[in-house]
PAVEX-234521 format. One record per residue (C-alpha): residue in three letters; x, y, z. Coordinates in steps of 0.1 Angstrom, whole numbers, padded with zeros to 4 digits, always signed. Example, Ala and Ser with C-alpha at 12.3 -4.5 7.8 and 13.67 -1.06 7.14 Angstrom:
BEGIN
ala+0123-0045+0078;ser+0137-0011+0071;
This chain:
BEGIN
unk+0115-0285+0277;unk+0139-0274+0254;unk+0136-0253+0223;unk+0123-0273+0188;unk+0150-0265+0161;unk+0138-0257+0125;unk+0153-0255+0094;unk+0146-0233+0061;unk+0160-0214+0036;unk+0147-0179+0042;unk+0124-0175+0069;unk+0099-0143+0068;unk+0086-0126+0098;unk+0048-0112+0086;unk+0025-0125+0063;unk+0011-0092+0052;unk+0013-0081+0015;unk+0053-0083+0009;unk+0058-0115+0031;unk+0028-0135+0017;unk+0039-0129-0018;unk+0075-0134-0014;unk+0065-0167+0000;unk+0044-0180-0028;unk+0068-0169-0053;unk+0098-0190-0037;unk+0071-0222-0034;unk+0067-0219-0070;unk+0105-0219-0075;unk+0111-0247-0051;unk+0123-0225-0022;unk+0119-0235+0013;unk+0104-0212+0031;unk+0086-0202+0065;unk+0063-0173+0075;unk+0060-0165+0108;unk+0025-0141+0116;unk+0020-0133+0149;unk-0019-0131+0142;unk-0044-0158+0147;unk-0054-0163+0114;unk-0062-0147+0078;unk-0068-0105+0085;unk-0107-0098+0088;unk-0107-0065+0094;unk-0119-0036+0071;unk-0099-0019+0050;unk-0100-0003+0013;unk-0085-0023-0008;unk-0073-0007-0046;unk-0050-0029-0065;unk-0027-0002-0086;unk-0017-0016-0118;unk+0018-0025-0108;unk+0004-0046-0080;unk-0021-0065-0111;unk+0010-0074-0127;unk+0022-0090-0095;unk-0011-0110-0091;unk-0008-0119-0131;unk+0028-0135-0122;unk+0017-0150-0095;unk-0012-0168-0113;unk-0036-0150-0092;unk-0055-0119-0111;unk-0080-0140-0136;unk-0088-0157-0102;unk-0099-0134-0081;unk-0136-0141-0076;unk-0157-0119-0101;unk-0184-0108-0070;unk-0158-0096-0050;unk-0141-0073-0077;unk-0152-0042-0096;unk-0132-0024-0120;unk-0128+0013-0124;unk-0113+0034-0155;unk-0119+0070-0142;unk-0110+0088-0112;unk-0129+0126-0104;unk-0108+0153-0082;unk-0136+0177-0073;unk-0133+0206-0048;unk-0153+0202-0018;unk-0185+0212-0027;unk-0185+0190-0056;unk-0168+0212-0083;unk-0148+0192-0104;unk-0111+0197-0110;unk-0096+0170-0130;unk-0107+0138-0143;unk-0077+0110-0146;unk-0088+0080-0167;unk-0065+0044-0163;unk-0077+0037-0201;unk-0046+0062-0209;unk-0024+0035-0194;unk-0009+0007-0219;unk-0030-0025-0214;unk-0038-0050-0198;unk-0031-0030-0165;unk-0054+0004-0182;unk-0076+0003-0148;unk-0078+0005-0110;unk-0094-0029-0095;unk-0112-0022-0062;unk-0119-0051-0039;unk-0139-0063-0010;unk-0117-0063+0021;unk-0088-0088+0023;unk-0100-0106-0010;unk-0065-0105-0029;unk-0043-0113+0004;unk-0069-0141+0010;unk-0064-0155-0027;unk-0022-0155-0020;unk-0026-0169+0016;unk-0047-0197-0002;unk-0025-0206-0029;unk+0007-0204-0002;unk-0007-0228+0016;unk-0016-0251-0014;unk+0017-0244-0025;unk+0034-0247+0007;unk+0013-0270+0029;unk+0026-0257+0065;unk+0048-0229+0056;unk+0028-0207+0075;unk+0028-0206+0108;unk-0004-0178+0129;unk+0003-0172+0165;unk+0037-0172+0161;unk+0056-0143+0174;unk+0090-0132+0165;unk+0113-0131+0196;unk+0149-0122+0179;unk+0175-0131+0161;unk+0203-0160+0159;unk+0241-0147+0151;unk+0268-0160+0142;unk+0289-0129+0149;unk+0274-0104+0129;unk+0259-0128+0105;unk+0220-0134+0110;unk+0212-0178+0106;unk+0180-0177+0117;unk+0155-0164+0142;unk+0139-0173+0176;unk+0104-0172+0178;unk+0071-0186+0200;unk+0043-0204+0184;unk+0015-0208+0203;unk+0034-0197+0235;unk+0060-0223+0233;unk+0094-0212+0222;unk+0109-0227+0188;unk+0143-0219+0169;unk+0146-0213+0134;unk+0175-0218+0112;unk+0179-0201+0080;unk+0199-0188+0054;unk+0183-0158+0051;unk+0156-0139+0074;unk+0135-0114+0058;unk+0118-0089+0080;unk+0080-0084+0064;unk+0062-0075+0097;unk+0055-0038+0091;unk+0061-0003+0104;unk+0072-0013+0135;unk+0090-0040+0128;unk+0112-0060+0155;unk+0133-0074+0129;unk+0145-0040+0122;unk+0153-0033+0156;unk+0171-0063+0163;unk+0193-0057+0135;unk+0202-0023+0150;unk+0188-0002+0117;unk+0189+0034+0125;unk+0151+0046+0116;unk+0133+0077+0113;unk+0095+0068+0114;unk+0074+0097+0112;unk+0034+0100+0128;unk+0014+0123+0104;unk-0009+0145+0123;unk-0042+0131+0099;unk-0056+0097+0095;unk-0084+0079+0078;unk-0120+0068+0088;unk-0128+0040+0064;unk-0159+0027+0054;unk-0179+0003+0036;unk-0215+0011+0022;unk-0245-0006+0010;unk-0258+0017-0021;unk-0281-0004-0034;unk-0302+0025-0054;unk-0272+0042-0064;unk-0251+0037-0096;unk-0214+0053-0089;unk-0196+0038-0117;unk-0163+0065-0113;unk-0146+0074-0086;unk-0145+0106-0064;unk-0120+0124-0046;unk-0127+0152-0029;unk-0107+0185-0011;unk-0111+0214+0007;unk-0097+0231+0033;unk-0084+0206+0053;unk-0108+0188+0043;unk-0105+0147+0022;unk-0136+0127+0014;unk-0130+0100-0012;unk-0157+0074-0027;unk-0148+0044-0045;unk-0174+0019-0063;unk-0169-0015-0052;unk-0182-0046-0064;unk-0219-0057-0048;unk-0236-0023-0049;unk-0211-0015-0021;unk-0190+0021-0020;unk-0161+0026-0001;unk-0154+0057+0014;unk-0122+0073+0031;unk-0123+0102+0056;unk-0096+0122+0065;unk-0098+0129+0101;unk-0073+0143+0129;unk-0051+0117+0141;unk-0063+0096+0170;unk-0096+0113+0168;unk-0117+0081+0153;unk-0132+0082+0193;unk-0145+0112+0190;unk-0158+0113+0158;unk-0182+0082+0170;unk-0190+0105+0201;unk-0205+0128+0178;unk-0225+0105+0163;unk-0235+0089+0127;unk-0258+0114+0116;unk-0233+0141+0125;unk-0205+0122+0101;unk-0236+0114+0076;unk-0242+0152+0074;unk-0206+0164+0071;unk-0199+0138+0045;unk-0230+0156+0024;unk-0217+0188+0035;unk-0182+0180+0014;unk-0202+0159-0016;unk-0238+0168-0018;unk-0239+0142-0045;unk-0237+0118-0011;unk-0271+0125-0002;unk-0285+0088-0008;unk-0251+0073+0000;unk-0245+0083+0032;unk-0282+0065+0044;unk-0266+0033+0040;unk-0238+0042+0070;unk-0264+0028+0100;unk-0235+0012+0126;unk-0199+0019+0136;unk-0191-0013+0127;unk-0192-0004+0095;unk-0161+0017+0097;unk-0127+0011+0109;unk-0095+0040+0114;unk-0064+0038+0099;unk-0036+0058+0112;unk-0006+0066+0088;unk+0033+0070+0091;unk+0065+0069+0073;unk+0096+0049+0076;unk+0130+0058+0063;unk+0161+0036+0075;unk+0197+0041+0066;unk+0199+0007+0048;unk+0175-0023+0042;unk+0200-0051+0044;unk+0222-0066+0067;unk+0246-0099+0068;unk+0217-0125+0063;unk+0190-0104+0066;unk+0168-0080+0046;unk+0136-0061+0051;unk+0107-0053+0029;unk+0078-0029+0026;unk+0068-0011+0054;unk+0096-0026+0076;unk+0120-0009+0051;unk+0098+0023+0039;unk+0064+0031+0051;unk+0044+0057+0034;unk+0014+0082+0031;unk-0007+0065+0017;unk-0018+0094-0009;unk+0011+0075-0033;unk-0016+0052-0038;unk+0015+0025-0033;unk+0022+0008+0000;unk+0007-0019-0004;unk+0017-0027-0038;unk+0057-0014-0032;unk+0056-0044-0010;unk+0042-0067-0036;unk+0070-0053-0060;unk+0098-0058-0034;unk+0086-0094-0029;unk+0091-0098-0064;unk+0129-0081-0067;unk+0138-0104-0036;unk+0123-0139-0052;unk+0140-0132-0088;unk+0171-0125-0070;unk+0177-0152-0039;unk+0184-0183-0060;unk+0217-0166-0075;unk+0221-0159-0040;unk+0217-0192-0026;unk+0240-0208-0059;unk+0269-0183-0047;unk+0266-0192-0014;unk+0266-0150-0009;unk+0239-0138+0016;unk+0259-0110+0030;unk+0249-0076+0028;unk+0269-0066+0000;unk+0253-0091-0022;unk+0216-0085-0005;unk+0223-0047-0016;unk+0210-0057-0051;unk+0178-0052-0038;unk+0179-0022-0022;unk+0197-0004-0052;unk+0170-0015-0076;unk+0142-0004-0052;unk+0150+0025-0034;unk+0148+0049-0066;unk+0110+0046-0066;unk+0108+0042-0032;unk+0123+0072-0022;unk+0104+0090-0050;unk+0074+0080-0039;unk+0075+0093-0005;unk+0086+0121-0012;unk+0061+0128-0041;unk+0033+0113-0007;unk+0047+0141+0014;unk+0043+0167-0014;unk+0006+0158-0015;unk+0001+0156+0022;unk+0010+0194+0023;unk-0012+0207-0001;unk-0038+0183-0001;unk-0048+0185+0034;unk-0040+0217+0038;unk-0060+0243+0052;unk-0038+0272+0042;unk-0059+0292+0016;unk-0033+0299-0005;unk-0019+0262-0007;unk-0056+0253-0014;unk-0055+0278-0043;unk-0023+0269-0054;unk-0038+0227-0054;unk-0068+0235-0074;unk-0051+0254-0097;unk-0030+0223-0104;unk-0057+0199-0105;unk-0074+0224-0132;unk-0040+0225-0154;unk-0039+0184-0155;unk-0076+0182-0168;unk-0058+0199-0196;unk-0025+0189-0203;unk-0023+0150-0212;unk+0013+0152-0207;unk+0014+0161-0171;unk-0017+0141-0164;unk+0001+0110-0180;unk+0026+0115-0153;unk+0009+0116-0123;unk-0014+0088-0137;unk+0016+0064-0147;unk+0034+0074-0109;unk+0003+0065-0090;unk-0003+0030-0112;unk+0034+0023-0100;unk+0047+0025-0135;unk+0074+0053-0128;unk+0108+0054-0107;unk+0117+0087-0119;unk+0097+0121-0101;unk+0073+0132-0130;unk+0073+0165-0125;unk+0104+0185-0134;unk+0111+0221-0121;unk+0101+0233-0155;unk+0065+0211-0150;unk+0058+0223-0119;unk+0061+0261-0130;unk+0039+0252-0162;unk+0014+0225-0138;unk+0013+0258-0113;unk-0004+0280-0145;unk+0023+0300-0150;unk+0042+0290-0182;unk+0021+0272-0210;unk+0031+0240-0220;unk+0042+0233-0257;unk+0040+0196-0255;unk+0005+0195-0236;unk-0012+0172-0260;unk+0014+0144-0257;unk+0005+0117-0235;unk+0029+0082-0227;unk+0060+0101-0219;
């Protein structure tokens, strides 16, 4: 049986957060489009799920944020850095930022990528395609025109003007178009989980560190509390060795404000480990082809941003590919558009993710100092505070602390313009 040719305008491999959302963006423009996800369906699994403000405004455009369903959404204005212990540090509040997108949005697992898959396929009817696995690439020369693929285990060709490579940190796309990569395995991951707290009333959020040491708690809608875990990498078997009530009392160890919360963590399935990287490729763009989020630039995820820098690519790629298409100009130099306008942030952002992954888990006593002392000076110097607020909400593509900040965020010079906020 021979190969079943299809045709498109761009075909995306991945229907995660970047491919999902470039795909309903180019329905609604009258793009053709096809999304290949090697998955059998809509993602179940747990995860945390924080919409950043910059990834609201993506849902806004798309039609999507009023949408989301009210019982399956909880808003939050203030976050609480505390030392482990419970002492707290620094309190950042998303009020501070210009509305509507002055708050966090914390959602039940999968609800926002569920709303986008929904209103893709409405948009779309058959444009995307589960159990279908990329296989590689079709050249003409060293121009890409498509992609080979297997849906549902038989094999299917796919031309296209442009393929856009959306399937993650590992991506195949990437590899088959040769991109030198430098993917980095931090030595930390997360435990995640999800809590019933009926009897308790966390309205803020909670961050807390130690000594190598990272317990966060986040309200979510339902009486439910999420809560992240930093753990050794590839430990998450061990951890459950130990046992609940040895994670239970840990957890109250770090917060003893958890005391009540931690009695609704009663089964393992309740949790779920996330591992964490970081990408960096020598270009994200190639003659008919381009990659997005964590294809192009995985990240720690203390930036608070993958997720929603895949979101925001989506968006630089839709605005740009019908002046593409009109030209008739898919070739890398014109697909380099992109990748000018994003990598400023991009770049910043993991580097400001690596800055935090040294000194916040960290269990060097003098780094630890140094980190608290920080976290002290922002509770008192709107200006700084602003900054790191309007860099995590994905507002900024500049770094927002200067030499100058550091020194005076570090204790040791004051700050004239402390009282400022918004710049």
């Amino acid at each position: 049986m021979g190969k079943s040719m299809i045709e498109t305008d761009v075909a995306i491999v991945g229907a995660g957060g970047g491919g999902a959302v470039l795909a309903l963006m180019l329905a609604q423009q009258g793009v053709r489009s096809l999304v290949l996800e090697r998955a059998a369906g809509p993602p179940q699994g747990l995860r945390g799920e924080i919409l950043q403000p910059n990834g609201q405004r993506v849902l806004d455009r798309l039609g999507l944020l009023d949408k989301l369903p009210a019982e399956a959404t909880r808003t939050i204005r203030r976050f609480n850095f505390c030392r482990a212990g419970g002492e707290r540090l620094c309190t950042v509040d998303y009020g501070d930022l210009p509305a509507p997108y002055n708050r966090a949005v914390v959602t039940l697992p999968n609800v926002a990528h569920h709303s986008i898959l929904d209103a893709l396929e409405k948009q779309n009817p058959g444009g995307l395609w589960y159990d279908a696995t990329f296989t590689g690439l079709r050249l003409d020369g060293a121009r890409v025109i498509g992609l080979q693929a297997e849906r549902h285990g038989e094999p299917v060709e796919v031309s296209a003007r442009l393929v856009v490579g959306a399937d993650g940190a590992f991506s195949k796309v990437r590899d088959c178009l040769g991109i030198t990569t430098q993917m980095h395995r931090y030595s930390e991951g997360y435990l995640i989980a999800i809590l019933d707290a009926p009897h308790v009333k966390l309205v803020e959020a909670r961050y807390l560190v130690g000594r190598h040491q990272i317990l966060g708690l986040f309200p979510a809608a339902g009486d439910k509390i999420y809560v992240f875990y930093m753990i050794e990498a590839g430990s998450y078997e061990a951890v459950k060795a130990r046992g609940l009530d040895a994670l239970r009392q840990t957890w109250v160890r770090i917060d003893p404000g958890m005391e009540a919360i931690v009695q609704g963590l009663v089964d393992w399935g309740q949790t779920a480990y996330m591992p964490t990287g970081r990408v960096k490729t020598d270009r994200w763009v190639a003659d008919g082809a381009l990659l997005i989020g964590d294809a192009a630039h995985a990240m720690n995820p203390h930036a608070s941003q993958g997720r929603m820098q895949a979101m925001v690519d989506a968006v630089v790629v839709a605005d740009l590919i019908p002046a593409w298409m009109k030209k008739n100009d898919l070739s890398a130099g014109a697909l380099r558009a992109y990748e000018l306008a994003r990598r400023p942030q991009v770049t910043m952002l993991q580097r400001l993710a690596d800055e935090q992954v040294r000194f916040w888990n960290t269990g060097n006593p003098l780094l630890a100092y140094l980190r608290d002392r920080v976290f002290r000076t922002l509770d008192h110097n709107a200006r700084l505070r602003y900054r790191v607020l309007s860099t995590t909400a994905g507002l900024r593509s500049k770094p927002p602390f200067s030499l100058l900040d550091r020194v005076m965020a570090a204790g040791l010079l004051p700050d004239p313009r402390a009282h400022l906020t918004g710049c």
